[in-house]
VOTOR-595057 format. One record per residue (C-alpha): x, y, z; residue number from 1; residue in one letter. Coordinates in Angstrom, 1 decimal. Layout:
N
R        u        v        w     n   res
R        X        Y        Z   NUM     A
...
This chain:
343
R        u        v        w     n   res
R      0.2    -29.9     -2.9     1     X
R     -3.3    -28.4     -4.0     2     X
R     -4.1    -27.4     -7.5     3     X
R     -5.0    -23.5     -8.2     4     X
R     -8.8    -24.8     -8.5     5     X
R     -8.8    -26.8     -4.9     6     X
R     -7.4    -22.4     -3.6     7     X
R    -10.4    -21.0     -5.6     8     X
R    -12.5    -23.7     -3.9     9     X
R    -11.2    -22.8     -0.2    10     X
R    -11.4    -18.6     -0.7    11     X
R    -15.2    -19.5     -2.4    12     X
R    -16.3    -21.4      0.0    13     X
R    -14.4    -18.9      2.7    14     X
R    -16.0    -15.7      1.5    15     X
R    -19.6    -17.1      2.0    16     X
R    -18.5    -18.5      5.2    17     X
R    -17.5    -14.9      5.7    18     X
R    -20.5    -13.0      4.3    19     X
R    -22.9    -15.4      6.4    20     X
R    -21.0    -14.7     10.1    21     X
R    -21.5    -11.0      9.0    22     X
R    -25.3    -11.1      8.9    23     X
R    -25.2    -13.6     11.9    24     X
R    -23.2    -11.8     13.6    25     X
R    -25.5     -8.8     12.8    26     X
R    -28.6    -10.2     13.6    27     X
R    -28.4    -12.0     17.2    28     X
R    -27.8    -10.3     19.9    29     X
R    -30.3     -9.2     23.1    30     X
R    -32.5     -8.1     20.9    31     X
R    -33.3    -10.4     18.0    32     X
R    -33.8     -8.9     14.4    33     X
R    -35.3    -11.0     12.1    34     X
R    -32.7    -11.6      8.9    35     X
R    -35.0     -9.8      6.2    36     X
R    -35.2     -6.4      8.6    37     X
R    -30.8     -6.8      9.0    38     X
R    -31.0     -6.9      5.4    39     X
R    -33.6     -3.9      4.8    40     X
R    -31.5     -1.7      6.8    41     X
R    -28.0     -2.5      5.2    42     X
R    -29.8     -1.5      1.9    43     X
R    -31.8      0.8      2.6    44     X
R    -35.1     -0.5      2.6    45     X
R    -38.4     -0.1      4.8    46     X
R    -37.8     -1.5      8.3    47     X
R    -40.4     -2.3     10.4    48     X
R    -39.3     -0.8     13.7    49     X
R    -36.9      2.3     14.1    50     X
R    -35.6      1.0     16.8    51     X
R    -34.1     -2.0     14.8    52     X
R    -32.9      0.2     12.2    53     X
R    -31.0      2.4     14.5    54     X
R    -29.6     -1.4     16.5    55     X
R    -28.6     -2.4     13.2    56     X
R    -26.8      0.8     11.6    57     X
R    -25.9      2.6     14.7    58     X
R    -24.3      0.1     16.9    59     X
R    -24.0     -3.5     15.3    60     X
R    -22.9     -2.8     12.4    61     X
R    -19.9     -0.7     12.9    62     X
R    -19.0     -3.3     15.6    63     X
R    -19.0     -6.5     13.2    64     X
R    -17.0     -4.1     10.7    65     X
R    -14.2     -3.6     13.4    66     X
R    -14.6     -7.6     14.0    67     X
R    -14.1     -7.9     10.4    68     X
R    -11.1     -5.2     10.5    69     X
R     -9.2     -6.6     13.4    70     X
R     -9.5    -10.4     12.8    71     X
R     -7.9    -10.4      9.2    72     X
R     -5.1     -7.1     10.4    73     X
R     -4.4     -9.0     13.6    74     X
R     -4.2    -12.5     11.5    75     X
R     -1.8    -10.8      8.6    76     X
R      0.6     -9.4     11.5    77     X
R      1.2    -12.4     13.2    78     X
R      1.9    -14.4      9.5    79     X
R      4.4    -12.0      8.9    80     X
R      6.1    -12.2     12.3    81     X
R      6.1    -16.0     12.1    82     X
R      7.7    -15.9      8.9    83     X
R      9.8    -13.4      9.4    84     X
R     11.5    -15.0     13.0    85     X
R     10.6    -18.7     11.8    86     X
R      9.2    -19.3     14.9    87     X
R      5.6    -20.8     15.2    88     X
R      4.9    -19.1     18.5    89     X
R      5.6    -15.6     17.6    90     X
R      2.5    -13.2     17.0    91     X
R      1.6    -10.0     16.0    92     X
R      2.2     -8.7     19.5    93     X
R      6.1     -9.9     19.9    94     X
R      8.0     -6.8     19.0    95     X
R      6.0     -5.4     22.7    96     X
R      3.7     -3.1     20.6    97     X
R      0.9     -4.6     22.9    98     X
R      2.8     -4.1     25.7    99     X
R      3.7     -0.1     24.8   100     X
R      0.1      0.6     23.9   101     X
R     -1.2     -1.2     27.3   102     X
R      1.8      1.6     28.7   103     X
R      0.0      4.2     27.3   104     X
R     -3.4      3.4     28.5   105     X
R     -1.3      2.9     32.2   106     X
R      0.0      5.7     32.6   107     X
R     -3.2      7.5     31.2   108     X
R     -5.3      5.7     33.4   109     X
R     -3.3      4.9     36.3   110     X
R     -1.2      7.0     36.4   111     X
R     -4.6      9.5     36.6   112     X
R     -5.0      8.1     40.3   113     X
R     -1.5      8.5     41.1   114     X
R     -0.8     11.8     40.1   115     X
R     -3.5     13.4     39.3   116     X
R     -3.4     16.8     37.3   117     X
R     -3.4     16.9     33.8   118     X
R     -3.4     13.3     33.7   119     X
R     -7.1     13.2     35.7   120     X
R     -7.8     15.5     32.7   121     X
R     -7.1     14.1     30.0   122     X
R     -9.6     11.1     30.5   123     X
R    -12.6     13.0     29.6   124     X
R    -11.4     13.2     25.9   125     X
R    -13.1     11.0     24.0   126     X
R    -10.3      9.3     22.2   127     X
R     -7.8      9.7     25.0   128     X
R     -7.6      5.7     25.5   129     X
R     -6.8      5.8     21.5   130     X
R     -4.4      8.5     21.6   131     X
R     -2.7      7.1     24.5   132     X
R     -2.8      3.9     23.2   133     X
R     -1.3      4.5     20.1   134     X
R      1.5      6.4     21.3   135     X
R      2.7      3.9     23.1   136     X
R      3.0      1.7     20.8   137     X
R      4.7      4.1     18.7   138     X
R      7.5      5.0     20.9   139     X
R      8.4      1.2     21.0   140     X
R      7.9      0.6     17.6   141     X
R     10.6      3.8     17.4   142     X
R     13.4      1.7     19.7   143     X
R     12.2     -1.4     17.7   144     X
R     13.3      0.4     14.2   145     X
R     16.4      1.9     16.0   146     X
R     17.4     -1.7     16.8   147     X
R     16.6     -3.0     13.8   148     X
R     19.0     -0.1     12.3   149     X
R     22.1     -1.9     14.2   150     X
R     21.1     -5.5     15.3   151     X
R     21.6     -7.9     11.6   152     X
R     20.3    -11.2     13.7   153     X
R     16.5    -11.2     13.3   154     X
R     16.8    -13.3     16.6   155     X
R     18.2    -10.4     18.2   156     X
R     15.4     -8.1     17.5   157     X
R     12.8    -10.9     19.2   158     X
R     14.7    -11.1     22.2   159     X
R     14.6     -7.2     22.4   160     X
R     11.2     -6.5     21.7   161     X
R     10.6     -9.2     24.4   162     X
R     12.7     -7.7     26.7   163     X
R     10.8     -3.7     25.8   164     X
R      7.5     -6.0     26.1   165     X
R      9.1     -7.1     30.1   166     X
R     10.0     -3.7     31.0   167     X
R      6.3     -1.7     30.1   168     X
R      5.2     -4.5     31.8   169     X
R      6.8     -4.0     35.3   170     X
R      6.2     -0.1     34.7   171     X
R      2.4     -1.1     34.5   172     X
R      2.8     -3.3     37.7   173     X
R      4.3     -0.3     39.6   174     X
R      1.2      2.3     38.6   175     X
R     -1.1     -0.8     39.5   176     X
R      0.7     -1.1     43.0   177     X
R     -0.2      2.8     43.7   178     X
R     -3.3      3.2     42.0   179     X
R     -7.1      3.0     43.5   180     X
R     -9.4      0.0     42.7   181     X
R    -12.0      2.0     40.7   182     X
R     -8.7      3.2     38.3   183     X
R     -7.3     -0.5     38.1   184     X
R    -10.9     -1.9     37.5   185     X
R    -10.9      0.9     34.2   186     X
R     -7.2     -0.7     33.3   187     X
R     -8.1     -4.0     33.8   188     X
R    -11.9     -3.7     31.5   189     X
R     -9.5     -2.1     28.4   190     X
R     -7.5     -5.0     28.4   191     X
R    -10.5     -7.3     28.0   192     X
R    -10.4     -6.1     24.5   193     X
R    -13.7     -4.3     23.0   194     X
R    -15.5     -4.1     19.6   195     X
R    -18.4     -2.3     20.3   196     X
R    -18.6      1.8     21.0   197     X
R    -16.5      2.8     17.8   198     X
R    -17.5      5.8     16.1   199     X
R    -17.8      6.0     12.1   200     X
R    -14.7      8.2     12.2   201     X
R    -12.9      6.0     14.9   202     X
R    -13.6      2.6     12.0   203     X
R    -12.5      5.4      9.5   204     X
R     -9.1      5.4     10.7   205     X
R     -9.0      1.8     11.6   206     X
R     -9.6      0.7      8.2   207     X
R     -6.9      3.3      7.2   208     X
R     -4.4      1.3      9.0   209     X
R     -5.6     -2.3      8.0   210     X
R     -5.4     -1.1      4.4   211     X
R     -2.2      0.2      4.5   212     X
R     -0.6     -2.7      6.4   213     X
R     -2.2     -5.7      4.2   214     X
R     -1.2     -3.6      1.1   215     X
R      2.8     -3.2      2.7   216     X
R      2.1     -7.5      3.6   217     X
R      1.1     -7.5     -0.2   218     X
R      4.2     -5.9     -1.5   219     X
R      6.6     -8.6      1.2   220     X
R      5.2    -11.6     -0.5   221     X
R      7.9    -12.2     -2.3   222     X
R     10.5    -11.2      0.2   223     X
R      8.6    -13.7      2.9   224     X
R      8.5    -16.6      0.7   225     X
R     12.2    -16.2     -0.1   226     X
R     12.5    -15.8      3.8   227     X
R     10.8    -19.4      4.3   228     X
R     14.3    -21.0      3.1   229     X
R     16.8    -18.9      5.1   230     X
R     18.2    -15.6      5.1   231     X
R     21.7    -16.9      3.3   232     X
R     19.5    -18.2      0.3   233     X
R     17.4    -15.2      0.4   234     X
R     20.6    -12.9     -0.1   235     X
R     21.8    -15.5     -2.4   236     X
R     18.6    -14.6     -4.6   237     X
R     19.4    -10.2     -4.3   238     X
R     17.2     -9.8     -1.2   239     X
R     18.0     -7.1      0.9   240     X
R     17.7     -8.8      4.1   241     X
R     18.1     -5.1      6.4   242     X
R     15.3     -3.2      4.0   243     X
R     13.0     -6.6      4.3   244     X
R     12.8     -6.8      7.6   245     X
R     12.0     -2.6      8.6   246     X
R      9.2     -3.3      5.5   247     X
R      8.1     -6.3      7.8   248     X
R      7.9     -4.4     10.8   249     X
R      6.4     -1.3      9.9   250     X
R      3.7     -3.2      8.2   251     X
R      2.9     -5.1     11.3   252     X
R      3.2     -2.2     13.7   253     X
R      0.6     -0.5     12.2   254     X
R     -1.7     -3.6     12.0   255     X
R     -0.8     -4.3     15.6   256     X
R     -0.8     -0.8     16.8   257     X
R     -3.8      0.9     14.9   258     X
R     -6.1     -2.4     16.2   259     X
R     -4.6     -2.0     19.4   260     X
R     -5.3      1.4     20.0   261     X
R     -8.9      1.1     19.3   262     X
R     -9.7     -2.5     20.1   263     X
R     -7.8     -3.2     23.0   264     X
R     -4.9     -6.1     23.1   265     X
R     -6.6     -8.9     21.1   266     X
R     -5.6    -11.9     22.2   267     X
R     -4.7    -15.2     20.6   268     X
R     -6.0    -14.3     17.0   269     X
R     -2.6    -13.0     15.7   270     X
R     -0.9    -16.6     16.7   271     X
R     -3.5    -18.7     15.9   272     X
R     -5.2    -18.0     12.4   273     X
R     -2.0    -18.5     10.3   274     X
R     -1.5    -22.2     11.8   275     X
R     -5.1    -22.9     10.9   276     X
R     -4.9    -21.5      7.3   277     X
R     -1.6    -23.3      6.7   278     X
R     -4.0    -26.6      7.6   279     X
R     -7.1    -25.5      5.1   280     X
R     -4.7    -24.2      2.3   281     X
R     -1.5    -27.3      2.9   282     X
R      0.9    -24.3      1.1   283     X
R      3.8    -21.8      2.4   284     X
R      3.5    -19.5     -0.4   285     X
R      2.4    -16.0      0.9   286     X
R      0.6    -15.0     -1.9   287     X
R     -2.3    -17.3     -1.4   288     X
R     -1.9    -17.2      2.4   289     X
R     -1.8    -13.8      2.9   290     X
R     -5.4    -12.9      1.5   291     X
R     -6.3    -16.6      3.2   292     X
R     -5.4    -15.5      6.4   293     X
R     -7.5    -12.2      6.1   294     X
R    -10.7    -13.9      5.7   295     X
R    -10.2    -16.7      7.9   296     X
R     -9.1    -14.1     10.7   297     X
R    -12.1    -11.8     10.0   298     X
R    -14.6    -15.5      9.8   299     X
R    -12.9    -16.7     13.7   300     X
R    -13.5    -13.0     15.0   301     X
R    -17.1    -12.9     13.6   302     X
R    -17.7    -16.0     15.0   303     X
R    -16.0    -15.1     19.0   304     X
R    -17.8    -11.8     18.5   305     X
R    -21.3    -13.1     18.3   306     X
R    -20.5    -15.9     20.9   307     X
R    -19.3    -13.3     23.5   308     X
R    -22.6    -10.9     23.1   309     X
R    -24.6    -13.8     24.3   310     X
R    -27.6    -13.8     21.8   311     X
R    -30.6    -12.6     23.7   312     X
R    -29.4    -11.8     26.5   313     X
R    -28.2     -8.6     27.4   314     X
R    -25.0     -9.6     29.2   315     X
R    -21.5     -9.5     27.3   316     X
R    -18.1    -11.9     27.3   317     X
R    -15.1    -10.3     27.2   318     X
R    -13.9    -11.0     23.7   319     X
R    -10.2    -12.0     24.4   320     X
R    -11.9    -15.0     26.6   321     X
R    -13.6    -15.8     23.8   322     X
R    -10.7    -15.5     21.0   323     X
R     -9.2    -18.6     23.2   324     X
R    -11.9    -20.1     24.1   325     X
R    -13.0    -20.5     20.9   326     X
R     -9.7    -20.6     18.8   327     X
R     -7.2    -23.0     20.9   328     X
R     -9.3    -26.2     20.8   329     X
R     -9.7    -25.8     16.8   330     X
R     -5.8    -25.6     16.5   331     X
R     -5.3    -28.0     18.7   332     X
R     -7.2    -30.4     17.1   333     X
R     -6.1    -29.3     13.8   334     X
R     -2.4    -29.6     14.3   335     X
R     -3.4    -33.1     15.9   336     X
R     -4.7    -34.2     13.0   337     X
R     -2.1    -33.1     10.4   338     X
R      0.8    -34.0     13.2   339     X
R      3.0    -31.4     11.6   340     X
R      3.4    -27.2     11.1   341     X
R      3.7    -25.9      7.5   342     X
R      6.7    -23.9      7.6   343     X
């Protein structure tokens, strides 16, 4: 096991890790900004070029911040959903909170070709994606709670939210079937996943729903490492194994659902992140993995975010190519290596 000094090491060396993809990330792009102008217009000093200023403050800056925002929320939720099922595959996305957002955005897009109306109407608001997005995912996070109110098997509940995640899914197919290619090409772009084009009142609320799901993730700690040996011991030990698991998946619905309905469905961060920082950190105790897995999933997204804009060029990767890409060999190679999972 590693001593509390080999941690302080890791999150050290992990939050300049962090704080240097931030400027990186930052300073390429198509048009390249040398790093003592980045650093002038994050504090507020003389610039040379307007233009750069307004590059840097307007446009890449927000973006890295929602790179920063949806790597460690996305990373959190699917710690939590691993723990919580014991199961190394499960991610942030299980419960079909992806699936009921990517509804939403169906039936707002799609279903805009199909029958028209209101519908054809409603695209022109400039956060109907979001709104549509997020309601979806909060009508199934709705059944998800109501099962969790009856079902006592936490196996249960994954094999419902899987079967929610397979019915949205085959709604989506039909309004695909019937809808026009310029409407399915508008589907099919959301669900590359997007950082960019957020709005300071858009990250606002973002960061109001990362907050408040690490902080829930925060308070669980205890609950998930008692979790990690079985549910009889943990009620052996005064858990309350019902009130647990609705604290477990509010927490991640927000995570999931907030990044989902401004991001897009992320792909592959959620499952990934919490393997590798079980590698780095060799511990199961949530308390250092928990803040591990935020930096490390904000440092992974930093890094897919400023592979996928290309640096100087002015074409863009869609990001949830990149995520795997990027992320699967690492794990791979990782788990390889250390030839077992940490659970």
């Amino acid at each position: 096991m590693e001593t509390r000094q080999s941690y302080n090491k890791w999150f050290v060396m992990l939050l300049v890790a962090l704080l240097g993809f931030f400027l990186l990330n930052i300073g390429l792009g198509s048009v390249k900004i040398p790093l003592s102008e980045v650093i002038a217009a994050l504090f507020g000093g003389d610039v040379s070029k307007s233009s750069w200023e307004y590059i840097v403050l307007d446009y890449r800056l927000p973006k890295a911040l929602t790179a920063i925002m949806t790597g460690s929320g996305l990373a959190v939720a699917g710690l939590l959903m691993q723990t919580l099922f014991r199961n190394p595959l499960a991610g942030p996305f299980v419960l079909g909170l992806s699936s009921g957002a990517s509804l939403g955005v169906a039936l707002l897009i799609l279903g805009a070709g199909v029958f028209g109306g209101m519908l054809g109407g409603a695209l022109t608001s400039q956060y109907s994606l979001v709104i549509a997005s997020a309601l979806g995912s909060f009508l199934v996070l709705l059944a998800v709670l109501a099962v969790t109110l009856r079902v006592k098997d936490s196996m249960a509940i994954l094999i419902i939210g899987l079967m929610f995640g397979s019915v949205t899914a085959a709604v989506v197919a039909v309004l695909s079937y019937f809808s026009s290619a310029e409407k399915l090409q508008q589907y099919i772009f959301w669900s590359f996943g997007s950082l960019g084009n957020q709005s300071w009142s858009g990250i606002l609320i973002l960061a109001l729903c990362c907050v408040l799901g690490i902080v829930l993730a925060l308070m669980s700690c205890k609950s998930l490492n008692a979790l990690l040996l079985g549910e009889n011991y943990a009620k052996s030990m005064g858990l309350r194994i019902k009130q647990t698991t609705l604290l477990i998946i509010l927490a991640t619905s927000i995570l999931a659902g907030g990044i989902t309905a401004f991001a897009g469905p992320i792909a592959f961060i959620g499952l990934a992140v919490p393997h590798l920082t079980r590698q780095l950190f060799t511990t199961s105790n949530h308390f250092i993995l928990v803040p591990a897995v935020i930096l490390c999933g904000a440092i992974l997204m930093l890094l897919c975010d400023t592979v996928a804009q290309l640096p100087m060029s002015e074409e863009t990767l869609p990001i949830n190519a990149i995520t795997s890409l990027i992320g699967a060999p690492v794990v791979i190679w990782l788990l390889v290596r250390k030839r077992k999972l940490l659970f």
